[in-house]
N, C-alpha and C positions, 0 to 999 in steps of 0.2 A: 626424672622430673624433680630434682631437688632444688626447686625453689629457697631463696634465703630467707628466713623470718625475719622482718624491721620489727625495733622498736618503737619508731614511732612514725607517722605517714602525716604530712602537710602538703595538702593541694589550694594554689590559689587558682579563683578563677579569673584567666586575662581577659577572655574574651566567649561573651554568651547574648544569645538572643534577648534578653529580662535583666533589668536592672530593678531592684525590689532592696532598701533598706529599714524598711518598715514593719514587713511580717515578722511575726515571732519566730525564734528558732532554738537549739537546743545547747547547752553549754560550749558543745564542740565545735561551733558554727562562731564565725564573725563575719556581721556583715561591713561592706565598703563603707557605710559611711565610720562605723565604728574602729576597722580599722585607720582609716585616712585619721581619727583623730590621736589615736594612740600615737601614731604618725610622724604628727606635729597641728597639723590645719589647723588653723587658728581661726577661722571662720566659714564655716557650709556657703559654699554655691556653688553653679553654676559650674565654672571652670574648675575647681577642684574634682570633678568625678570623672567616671568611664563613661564611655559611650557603649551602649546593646549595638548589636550586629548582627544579624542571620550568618552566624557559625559558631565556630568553637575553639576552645584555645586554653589548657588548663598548665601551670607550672606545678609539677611531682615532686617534694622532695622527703624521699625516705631516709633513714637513718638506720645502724642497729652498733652501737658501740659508742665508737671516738669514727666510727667511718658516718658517713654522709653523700649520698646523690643526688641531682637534680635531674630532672629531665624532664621536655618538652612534649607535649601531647598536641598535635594540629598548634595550629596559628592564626586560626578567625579567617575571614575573606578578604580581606586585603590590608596592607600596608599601613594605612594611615590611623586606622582603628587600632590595629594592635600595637605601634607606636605611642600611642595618647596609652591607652589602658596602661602600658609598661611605664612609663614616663609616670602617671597619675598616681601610679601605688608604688612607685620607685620598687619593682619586681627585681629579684636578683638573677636575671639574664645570665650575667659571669659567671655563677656556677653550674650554668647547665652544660652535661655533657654528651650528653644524646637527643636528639629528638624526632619524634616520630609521627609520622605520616598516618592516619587511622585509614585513608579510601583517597581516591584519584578526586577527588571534586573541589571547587573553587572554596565556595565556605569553612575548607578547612584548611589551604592549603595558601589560599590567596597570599595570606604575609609572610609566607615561606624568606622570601627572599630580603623580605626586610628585618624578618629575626635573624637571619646568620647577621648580617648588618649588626644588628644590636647587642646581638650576644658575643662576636667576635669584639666588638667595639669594648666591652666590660671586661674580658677575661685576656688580658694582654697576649694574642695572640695564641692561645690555646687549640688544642685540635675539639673540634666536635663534629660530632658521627651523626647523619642523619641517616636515618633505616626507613628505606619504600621499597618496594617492590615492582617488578613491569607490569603488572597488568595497571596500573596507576596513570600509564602517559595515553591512555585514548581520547583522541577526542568524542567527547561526550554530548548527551543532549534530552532533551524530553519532547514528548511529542502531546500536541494539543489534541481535543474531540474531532478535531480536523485534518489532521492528520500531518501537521504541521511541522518543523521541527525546528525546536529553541536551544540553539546550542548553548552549552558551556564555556568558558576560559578556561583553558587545557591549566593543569598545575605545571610548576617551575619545570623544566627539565633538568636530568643529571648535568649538564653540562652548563646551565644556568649558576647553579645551585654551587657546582665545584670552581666556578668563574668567583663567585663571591667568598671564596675559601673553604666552605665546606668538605666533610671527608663523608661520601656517599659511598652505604650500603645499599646493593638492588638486588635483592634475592626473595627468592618465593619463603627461603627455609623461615619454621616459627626458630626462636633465639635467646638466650636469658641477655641482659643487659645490667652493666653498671656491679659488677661482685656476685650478680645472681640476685641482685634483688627486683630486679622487675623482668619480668616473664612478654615476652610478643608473639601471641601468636600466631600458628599459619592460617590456612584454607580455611572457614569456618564451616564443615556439614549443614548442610540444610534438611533436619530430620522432622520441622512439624507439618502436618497439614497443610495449615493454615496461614503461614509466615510463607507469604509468593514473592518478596525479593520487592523491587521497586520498579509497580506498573508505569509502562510508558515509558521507561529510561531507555537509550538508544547508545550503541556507540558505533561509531567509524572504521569500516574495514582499511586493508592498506589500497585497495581500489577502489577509496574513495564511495562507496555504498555504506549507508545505515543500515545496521541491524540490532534485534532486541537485546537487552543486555540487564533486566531483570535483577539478575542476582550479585553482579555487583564484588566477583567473586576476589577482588583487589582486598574486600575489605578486612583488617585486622581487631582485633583487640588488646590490651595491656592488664596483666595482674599482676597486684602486689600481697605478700603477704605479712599481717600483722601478727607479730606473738601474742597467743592467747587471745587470739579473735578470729581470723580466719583471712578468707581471701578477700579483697576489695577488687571487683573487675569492671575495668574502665572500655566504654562501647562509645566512641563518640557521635554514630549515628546507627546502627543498628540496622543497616539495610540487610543482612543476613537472618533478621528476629530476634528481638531482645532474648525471647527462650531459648532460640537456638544457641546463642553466645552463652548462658546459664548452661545450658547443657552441657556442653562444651567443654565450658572451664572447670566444671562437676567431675567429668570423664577424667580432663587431664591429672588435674589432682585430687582423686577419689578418698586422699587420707584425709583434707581438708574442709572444713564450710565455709560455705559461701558467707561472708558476713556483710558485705554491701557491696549493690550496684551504681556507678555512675556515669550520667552522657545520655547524648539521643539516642530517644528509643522509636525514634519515627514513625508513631501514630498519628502525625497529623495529615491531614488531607484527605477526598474522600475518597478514594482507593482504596484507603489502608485503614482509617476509623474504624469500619465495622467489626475487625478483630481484635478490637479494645477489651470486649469483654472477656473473651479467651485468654486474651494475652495476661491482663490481671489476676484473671482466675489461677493459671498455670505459673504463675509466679509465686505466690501461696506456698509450695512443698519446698521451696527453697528455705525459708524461714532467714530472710535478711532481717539483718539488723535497720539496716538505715538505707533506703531508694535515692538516690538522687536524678529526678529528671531532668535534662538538660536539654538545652537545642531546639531538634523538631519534635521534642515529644507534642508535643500539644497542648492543649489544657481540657481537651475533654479527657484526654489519658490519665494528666496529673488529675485534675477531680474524681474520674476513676480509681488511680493508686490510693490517694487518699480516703476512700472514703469506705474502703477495703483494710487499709493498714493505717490506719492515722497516722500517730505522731514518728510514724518511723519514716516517714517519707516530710525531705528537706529541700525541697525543688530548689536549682543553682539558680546564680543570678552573679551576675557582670562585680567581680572586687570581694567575692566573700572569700573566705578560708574553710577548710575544714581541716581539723585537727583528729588522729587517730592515734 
């Protein structure tokens, strides 16, 4: 498991449920409006910003020398959002070289098909590798108190996705990417109690019957590591349990610490709320440096983290940067 140490880590966010350029934040942090003005913008409105979305969508780009990567983390829920966001903060699209799919669901997958669009369209014809996996193509769905069922929009398929030039990866195996600097992993154990996967989710046999599908077991995570900091692990929704993913990444590289988490940690909704205060609590013996919640955490979660760990928790929002 020899991960590559970066020098230095920049994540922008494209695409996040919270657009917020007002809260205080910490040296390492830029928010949208402030970048947009280093920019150029010459005048705040309106049309000048991103639009929030119910998904997620962050551009990765690590460094450790004279080398440099980019890489794509989800793509927000559809098309048109993550188009404006890219457009709005003129994102550098052309240099990404991979991108990766965190879980089968629309919210993170929706603009799949219009990032290869945008990214093939900046990097003159360049190959980029998108890495998913099968358990990824079910159709999906959740069910009401009635037992109802509200499906999904299945994400792109392989042969979608390779229609629009894409070079698709579909393997369960975990993987390092890009020199060894960013780590994807496999299967995520489900080792606590109390993290029960995502009540009410359903997916589609091939004969056409729903069945429960709880744990969601598609889903991945991404870690990078910083020299003389530690690991940064990126959960974009957490349906495996933010701890369990901690754990995890704990286990795999046991020489290393944890130095921050960021993404949905999917405490919102009341299913899942109740184990707010566990989940905080059991976050503690980590000793991150800096939380980022993103997505479906909630905000009884993020008041939660905060009020637990103060200033070290920098909740994302639609156009910030964080610099490591």
């Amino acid at each position: 498991m020899n991960i590559q140490a970066v020098d230095h880590l920049k994540i922008q966010v494209l695409v996040d449920n919270v657009t917020d350029s007002l809260s205080s934040v910490p040296e390492n942090v830029t928010h949208e409006m402030a970048y947009l003005r280093k920019s150029g913008m010459k005048e705040l409105s309106g049309e000048c910003l991103c639009c929030g979305a119910h998904g997620l969508s962050l551009l990765i780009t690590a460094s450790r020398g004279n080398i440099e990567h980019s890489l794509l983390f989800d793509a927000g829920p559809e098309g048109e959002v993550f188009a404006r966001n890219v457009h709005k903060l003129n994102a550098p699209l052309g240099a990404v070289e991979a991108v990766v799919l965190s879980h089968g669901h629309w919210d993170h997958a929706g603009g799949f098909l219009t990032a290869v669009d945008l990214i093939k369209g900046q990097n003159n014809g360049e190959e980029v590798v998108f890495h998913l996996n099968p358990g990824m193509f079910y159709q999906r769905a959740t069910t009401t108190h009635k037992g109802e069922i509200c499906p999904f929009k299945k994400v792109p398929a392989v042969k979608e996705l390779e229609q629009k030039g894409a070079v698709v990866v579909n393997s369960n195996e975990p993987r390092f990417l890009l020199d060894a600097m960013f780590y994807l992993s496999g299967e995520i154990p489900r080792v606590t109690e109390y993290e029960k996967g995502f009540p009410g989710h359903v997916r589609q046999t091939s004969s056409g019957e729903w069945e429960d599908d709880p744990w969601i077991l598609d889903e991945r995570f991404l870690v990078v590591h910083i020299r003389d900091k530690g690991l940064v692990v990126f959960s974009a929704c957490s349906h495996a349990g933010i701890i369990n993913v901690l754990k995890y990444a704990q286990k795999l590289f046991p020489a290393l610490p944890l130095y921050a988490v960021m993404g949905g940690f999917h405490l919102s909704g009341r299913s899942v709320e109740e184990i707010i205060p566990q989940t905080v609590t059991d976050m503690k013996p980590f000793d991150l440096q800096m939380i980022i919640p993103a997505h479906c955490t909630g905000w009884r979660a993020v008041s939660a983290l905060g009020s637990l760990f103060g200033d070290r928790v920098v909740p994302s929002a639609v156009g910030r940067i964080y610099d490591f």
